[in-house]
MARBAZA-99535 format. One record per residue: x, y, z of N, C-alpha, C in turn; residue in one letter. Coordinates in steps of 0.1 Angstrom, whole numbers, plus 5000, padded with zeros to 4 digits. Atoms other than C-alpha are relative to their C-alpha. Layout:
// residues N
XYZXYZXYZA ...
//
This chain:
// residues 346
500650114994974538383108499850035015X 499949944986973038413142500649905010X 498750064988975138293175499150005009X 501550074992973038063198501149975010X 499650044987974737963234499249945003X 500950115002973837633238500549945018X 500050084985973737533281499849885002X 500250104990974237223304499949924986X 500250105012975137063266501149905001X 499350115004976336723263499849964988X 500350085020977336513230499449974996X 500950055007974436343225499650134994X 500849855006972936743224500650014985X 498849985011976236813200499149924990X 500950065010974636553182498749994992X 501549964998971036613181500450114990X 499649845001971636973172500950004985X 498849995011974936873145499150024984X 501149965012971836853116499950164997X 500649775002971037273117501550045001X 498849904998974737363123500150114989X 500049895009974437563089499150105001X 501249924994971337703101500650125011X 499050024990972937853132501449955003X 498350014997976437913147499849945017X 500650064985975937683181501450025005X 498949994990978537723209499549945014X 500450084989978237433235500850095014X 499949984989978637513271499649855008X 500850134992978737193291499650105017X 500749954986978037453326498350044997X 501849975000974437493334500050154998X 500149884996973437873333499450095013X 500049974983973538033363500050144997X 499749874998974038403378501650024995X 498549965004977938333378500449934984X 499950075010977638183345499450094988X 500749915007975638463328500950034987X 499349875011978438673311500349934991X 499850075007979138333293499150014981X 500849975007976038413271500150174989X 499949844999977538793262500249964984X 499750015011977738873223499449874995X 501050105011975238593210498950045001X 501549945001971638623199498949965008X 500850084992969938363218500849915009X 499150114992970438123244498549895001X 500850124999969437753244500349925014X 500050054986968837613280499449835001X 500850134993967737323298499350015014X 500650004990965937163328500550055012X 499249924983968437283358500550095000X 499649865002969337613344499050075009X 501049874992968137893365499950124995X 499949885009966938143346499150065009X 501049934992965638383376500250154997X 499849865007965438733374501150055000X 498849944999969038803382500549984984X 499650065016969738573348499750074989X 500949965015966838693329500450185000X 499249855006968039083334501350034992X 498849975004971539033329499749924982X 500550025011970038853293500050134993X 501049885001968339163287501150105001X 498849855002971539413291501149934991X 499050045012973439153264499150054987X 501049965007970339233244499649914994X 501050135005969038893244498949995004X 501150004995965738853241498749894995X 500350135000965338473236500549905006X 499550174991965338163256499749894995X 500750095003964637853244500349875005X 499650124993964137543265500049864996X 500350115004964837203255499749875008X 501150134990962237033274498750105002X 501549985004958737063283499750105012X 500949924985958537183321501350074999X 499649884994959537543334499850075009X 500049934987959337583369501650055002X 498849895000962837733367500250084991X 499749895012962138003347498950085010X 500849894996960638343363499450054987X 500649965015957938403334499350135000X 500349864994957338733356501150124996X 498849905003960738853351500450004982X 500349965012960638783315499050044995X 500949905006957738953306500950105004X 499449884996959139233325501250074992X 498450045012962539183302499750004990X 500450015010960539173276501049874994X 499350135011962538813264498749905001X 501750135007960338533245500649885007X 499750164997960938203261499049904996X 500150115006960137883244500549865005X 499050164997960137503251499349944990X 500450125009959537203237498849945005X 501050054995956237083250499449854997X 500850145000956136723236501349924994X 498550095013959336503223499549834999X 500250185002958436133235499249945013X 500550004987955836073259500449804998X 500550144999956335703251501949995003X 498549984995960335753260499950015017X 500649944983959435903295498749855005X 501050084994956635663302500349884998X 499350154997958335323291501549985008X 499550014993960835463312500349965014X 500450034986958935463342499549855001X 500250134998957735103334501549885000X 498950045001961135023332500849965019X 499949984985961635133372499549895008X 500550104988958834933381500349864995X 499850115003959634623367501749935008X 498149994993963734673377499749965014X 500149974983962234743412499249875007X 500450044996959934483415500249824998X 499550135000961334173400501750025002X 498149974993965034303417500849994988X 498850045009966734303384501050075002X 498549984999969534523395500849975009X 499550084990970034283424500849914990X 499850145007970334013401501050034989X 499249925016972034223371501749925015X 498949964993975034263402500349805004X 499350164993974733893418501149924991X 499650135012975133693379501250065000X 498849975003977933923376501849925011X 499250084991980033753403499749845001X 500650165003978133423392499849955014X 500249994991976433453423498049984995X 501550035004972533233409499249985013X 501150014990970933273443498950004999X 501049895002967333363443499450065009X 500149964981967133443480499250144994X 500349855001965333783482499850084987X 500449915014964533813444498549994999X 501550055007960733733446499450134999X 501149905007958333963431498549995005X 501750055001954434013424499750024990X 500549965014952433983396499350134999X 500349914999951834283383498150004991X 501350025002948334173367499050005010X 500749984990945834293385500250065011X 499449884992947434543407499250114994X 500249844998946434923412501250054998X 498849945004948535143394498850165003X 500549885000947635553406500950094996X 499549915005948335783381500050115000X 500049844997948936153392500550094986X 500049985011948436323361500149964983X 499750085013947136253325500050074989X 499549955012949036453301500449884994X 499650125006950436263274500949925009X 499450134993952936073295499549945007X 501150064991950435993318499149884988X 500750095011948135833289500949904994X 499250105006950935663275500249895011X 499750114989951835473308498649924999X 501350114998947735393310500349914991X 500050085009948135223278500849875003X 498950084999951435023288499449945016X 500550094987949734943325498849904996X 501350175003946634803308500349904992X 499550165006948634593288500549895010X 500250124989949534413320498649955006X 501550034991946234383332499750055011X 499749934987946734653358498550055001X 501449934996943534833375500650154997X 499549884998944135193371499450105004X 500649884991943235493392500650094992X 499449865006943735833378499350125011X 500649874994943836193393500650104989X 500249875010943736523375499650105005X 500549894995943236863386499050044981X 500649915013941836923349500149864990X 500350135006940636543341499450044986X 499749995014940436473305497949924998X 501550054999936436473293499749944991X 500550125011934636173275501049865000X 499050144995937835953287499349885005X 500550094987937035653305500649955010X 499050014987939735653329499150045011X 500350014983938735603366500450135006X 499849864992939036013382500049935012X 500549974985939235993420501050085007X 499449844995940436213446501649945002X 498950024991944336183459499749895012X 500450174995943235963485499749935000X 500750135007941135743470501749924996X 498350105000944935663452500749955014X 498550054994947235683480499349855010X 500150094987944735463500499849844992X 500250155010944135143472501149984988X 498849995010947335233450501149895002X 498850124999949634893449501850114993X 498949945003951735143428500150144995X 500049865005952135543425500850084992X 499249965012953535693395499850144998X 500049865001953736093391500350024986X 500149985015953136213355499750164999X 500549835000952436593365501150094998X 498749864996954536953362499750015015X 500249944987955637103395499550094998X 500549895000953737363405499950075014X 499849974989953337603434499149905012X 500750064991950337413443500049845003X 500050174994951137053443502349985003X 498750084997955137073455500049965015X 500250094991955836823481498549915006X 501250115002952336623471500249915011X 499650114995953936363485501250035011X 498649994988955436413519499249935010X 500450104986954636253557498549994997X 500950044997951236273556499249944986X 500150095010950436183520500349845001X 499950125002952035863525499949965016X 500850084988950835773561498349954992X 501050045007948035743536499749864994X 499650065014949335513512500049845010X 500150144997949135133513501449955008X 498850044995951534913536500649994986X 499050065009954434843513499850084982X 500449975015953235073481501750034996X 499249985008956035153455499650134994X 499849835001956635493444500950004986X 499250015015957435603408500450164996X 499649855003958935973401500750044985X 499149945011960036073366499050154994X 500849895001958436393365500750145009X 499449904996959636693385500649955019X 500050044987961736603417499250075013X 500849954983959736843443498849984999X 501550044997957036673440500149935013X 499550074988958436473466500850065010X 499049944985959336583500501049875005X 499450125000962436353500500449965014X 499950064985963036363538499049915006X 501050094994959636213545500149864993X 499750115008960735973516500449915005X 498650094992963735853533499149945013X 500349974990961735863564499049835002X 500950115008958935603549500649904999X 499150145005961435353535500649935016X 499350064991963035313568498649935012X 501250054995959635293585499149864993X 500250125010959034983559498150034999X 500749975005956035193550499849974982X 500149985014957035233513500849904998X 498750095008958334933496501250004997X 499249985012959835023469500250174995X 499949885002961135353456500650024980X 499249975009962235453419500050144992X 499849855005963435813407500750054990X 499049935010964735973379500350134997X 499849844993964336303396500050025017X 500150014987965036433426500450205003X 500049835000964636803442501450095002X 498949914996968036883449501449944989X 499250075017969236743412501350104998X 499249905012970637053397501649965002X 497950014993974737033412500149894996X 499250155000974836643407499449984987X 500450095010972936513379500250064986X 499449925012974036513343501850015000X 498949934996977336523357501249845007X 499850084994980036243367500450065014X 499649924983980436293409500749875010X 499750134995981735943414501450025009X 499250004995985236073427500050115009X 500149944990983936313453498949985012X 501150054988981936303485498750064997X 500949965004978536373481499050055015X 500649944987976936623507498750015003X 500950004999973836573502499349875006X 500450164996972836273529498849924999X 500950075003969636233520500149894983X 500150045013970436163484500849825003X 499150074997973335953498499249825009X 501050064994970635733518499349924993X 501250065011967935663491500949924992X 499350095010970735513467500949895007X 499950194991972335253496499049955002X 501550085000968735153499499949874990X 499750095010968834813483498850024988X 501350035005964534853472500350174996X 500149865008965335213458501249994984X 499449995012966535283421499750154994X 499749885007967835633411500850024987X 499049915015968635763374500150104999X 499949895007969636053363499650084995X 500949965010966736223348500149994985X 499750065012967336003317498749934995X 501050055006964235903311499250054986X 500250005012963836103281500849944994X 499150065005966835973268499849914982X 499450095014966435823233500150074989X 499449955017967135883197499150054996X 500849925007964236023188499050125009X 500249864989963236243220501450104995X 498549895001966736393210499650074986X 500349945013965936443176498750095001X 501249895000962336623181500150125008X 500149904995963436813211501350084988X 499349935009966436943187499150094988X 501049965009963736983154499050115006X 500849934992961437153180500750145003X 499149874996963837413190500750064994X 499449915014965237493156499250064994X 501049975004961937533149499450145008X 500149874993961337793176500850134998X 499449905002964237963170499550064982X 500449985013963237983132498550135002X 501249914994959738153146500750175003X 499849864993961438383167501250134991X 499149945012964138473143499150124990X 501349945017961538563111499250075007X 500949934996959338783137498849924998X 500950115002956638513135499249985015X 500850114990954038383163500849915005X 499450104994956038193182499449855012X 501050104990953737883190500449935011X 499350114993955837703216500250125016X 499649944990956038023236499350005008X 500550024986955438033274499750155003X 500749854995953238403287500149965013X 500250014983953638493325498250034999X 501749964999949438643314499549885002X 500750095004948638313301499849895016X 499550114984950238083330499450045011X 500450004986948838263355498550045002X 501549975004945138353341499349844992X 501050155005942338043338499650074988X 501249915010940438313314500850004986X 499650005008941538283281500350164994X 500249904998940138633275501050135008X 499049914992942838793302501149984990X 499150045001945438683282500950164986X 499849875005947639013266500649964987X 500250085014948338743230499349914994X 500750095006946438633208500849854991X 498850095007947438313182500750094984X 499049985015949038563154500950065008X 499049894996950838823174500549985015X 499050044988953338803202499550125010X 500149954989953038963236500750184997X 499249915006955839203224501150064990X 
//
């Protein structure tokens, strides 16, 4: 039976995952994988990762001298993965490219609603039976601008749940979706009529810190800010910077760029050195989670299904459809690309 090293796994994973255990011999690791965490992976066949694993080339060689030469990620985005160094390594890396866009996206309507009718003000007051309503008022969210920065599925899914309020919606796209009838315009068209801005995109080289000082000198008095998508999209010092300037309303995150060391993780009984983070969460009009917004019972189950599924691929010598190409990633041309859809790269 082959022996999988399973990273940055918690119970729910254990659980997810406890279905295939005859399939596979799993061995949890609650540490993320790291450089100093490498030799942990020694003597198994694969390793199963996550979102704050760093799999850079120091990782992906030392892979490559256990004579592993599969990764598989359980999630969708892979900006921490060098997909340069694994070509080079010859290892296949795999994610999950779709679990629950409607998990992720009624999470983010979850932010704004928390954020804008104060419920975790209010969650905290009743609990000391403290029925004030001083400083709980809201707005209706009917008829508001909602700007959507990217419309992959989770993006589409939110449109659906904002036009059930009766929201206006703006969309941007570097690679707008054709015959849609969503509203395209540029980046500032949003940040300058956007009542509310929600990020739905991957990071990438070319859009990290989208949103820093001068993006939001853009942005409406008082807009609200929505992040469950990759934290550097946001330059969080100009963040911080905004809120205090009572530029930006409202803030809600469930990523944040300097995640990896804290989140996933209890840190409640140490000091937390990071003062910006420390900032944004005494903010009464900000709300940070955990990048839990995939979080349910059945994102757990498809990303698991998805990833037994890849390894099943990669195992059998098979096409491994889920797999990520440094050719592909970095060529528009379909034509450049060094695999086709039957046969693998290598």
């Amino acid at each position: 039976m082959k022996k999988i090293a399973v990273f940055d796994a918690k119970k729910y994973d254990q659980d997810s995952f406890a279905a295939y255990e005859g399939q596979y011999q799993f061995t949890y690791y609650n540490d993320r994988l790291l450089a100093k965490t490498v030799n942990l992976a020694k003597d198994y066949d694969a390793v199963v990762c996550f979102v704050n694993d760093e799999l850079n080339d120091e990782v992906l060689t030392r892979l490559k001298e256990f004579n592993i030469h599969g990764v598989f990620l359980r999630c969708a985005g892979y900006n921490n993965v060098d997909l340069k160094s694994a070509y080079k390594n010859k290892i296949h890396v795999a994610r999950v490219p779709a679990y629950s866009p409607y998990a992720v996206a009624e999470h983010t309507f979850a932010l704004i609603l928390s954020l804008n009718r104060h419920i975790h003000k209010a969650y905290i007051r009743s609990r000391d039976f403290n029925f004030n309503l001083e400083s709980l008022t809201g707005f209706d969210l009917y008829d508001k601008t909602v700007g959507v920065i990217g419309t992959g599925k989770i993006g589409r899914v939110f449109i659906n749940i904002a036009r059930g309020f009766g929201m206006k919606v703006l969309c941007y796209d570097p690679y707008p979706i054709k015959d849609s009838d969503y509203k395209y315009v540029t980046l500032e068209e949003i940040y300058k009529n956007a009542d509310i801005i929600s990020l739905h995109c991957p990071l990438t080289d070319s859009n990290y810190h989208m949103i820093d000082k001068n993006a939001i000198a853009q942005m409406k008095q008082g807009v609200m800010i929505i992040n469950t998508s990759r934290g550097g999209l946001i330059d969080s010092k100009a963040l911080l910077e905004g809120l205090k300037e009572k530029k930006i309303g409202s803030v809600g995150l469930d990523v944040y760029e300097e995640e990896a060391d804290l989140f996933y993780h209890d840190n409640s009984s140490r000091i937390i050195d990071d003062d910006v983070l420390a900032l944004l969460i005494s903010m009464p009009n900000v709300i940070i989670t955990s990048h839990q917004a995939y979080l349910t019972k059945e994102a757990l189950d498809n990303i698991a299904r998805t990833t037994i599924n890849n390894l099943n691929e990669y195992f059998s010598g098979e096409f491994i459809n889920n797999e990520l190409c440094y050719h592909c990633d970095k060529s528009s041309n379909p034509e450049q690309c060094y695999k086709n859809k039957t046969k693998r790269c290598f």
